[in-house]
N, C-alpha and C positions, 0 to 999 in steps of 0.2 A: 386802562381798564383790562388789556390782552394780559398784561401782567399779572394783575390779580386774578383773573381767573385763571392762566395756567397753571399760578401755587395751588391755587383750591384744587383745580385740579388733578394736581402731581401729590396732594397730598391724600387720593385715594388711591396712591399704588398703581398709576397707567406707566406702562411700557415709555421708556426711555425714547425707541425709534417712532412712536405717536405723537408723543412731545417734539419732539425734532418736526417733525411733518406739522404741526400746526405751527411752530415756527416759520417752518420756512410758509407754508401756504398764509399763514398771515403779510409777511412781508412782501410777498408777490402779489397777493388779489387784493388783499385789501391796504394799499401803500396808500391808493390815491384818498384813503380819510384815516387813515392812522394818524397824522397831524395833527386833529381836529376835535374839539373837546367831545363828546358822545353824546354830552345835552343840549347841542346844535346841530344835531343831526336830525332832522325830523322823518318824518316815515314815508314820505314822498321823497325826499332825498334820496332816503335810503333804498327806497323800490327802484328808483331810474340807477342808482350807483349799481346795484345788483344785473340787473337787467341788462346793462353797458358792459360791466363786467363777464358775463358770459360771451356776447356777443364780440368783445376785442380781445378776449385772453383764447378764442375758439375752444370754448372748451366742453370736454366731457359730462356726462352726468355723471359720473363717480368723482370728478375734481369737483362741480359744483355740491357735489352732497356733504364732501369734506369740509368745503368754505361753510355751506350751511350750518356743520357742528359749531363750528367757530362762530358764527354770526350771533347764532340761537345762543349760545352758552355768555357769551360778552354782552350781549343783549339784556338777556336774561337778568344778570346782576347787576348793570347798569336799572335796570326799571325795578331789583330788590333794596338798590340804595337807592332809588325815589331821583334817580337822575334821567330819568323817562318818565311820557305818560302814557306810552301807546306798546301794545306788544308785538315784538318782533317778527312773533307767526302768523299774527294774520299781515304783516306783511309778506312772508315768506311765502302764506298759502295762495296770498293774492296776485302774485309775482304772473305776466303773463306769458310764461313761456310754455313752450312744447316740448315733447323728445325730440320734434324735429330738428329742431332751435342748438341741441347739442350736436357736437362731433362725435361721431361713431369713432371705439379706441380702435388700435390697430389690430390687427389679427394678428397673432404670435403664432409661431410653430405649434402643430398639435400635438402631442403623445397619445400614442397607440399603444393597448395592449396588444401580447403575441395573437392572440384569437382576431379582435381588430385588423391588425395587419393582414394578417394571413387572407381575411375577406376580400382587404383592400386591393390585395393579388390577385386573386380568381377575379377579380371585377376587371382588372386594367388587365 
């Protein structure tokens, strides 16, 4: 099913480096039911796999929002070919997690403007 919805798509003209990134975030978060036919996957399954998966992969809210495109969009066409009966967002929306639940990303170096800076001097 990843398959077919990534032609569909790539066949609206998305960036080559977003295709590569649901690549790979497919084959990372969601390995452990890529397996697994989609219409044996029921929606309590699918909540605790979700929920497991944040919690063992430590991850961000911006990695989890990425898997969510993925989820929702695979989802989605699995239940427009009637290979589902439930929809994947009120899974998603019922998901019990918090911001706390994520990893805060790392802090990167900041860039200052020259005005910035100059502050940043009279201060220190």
């Amino acid at each position: 099913m990843f398959e077919e919805w990534i032609v569909s798509k790539n066949s609206r003209n998305i960036q080559n480096q977003t295709v590569d990134r649901y690549r790979r975030d497919f084959k990372r978060y969601l390995k452990g039911i890529s397996d697994r036919k989609i219409r044996n996957i029921d929606e309590w399954e699918m909540d605790d796999y979700l929920s497991d998966m944040i919690f063992s992969n430590n991850m961000t809210a911006k990695s989890f929002s990425n898997v969510r495109i993925l989820v929702r969009g695979i989802w989605n066409r699995a239940k427009k070919k009637k290979l589902i009966d439930y929809r994947i967002d009120d899974v998603l929306e019922g998901l019990e997690v918090s911001k706390k639940d994520f990893r805060k990303p790392e802090e990167k170096n900041q860039v200052y403007t020259d005005s910035e800076r100059k502050k940043w001097l009279i201060i220190l």
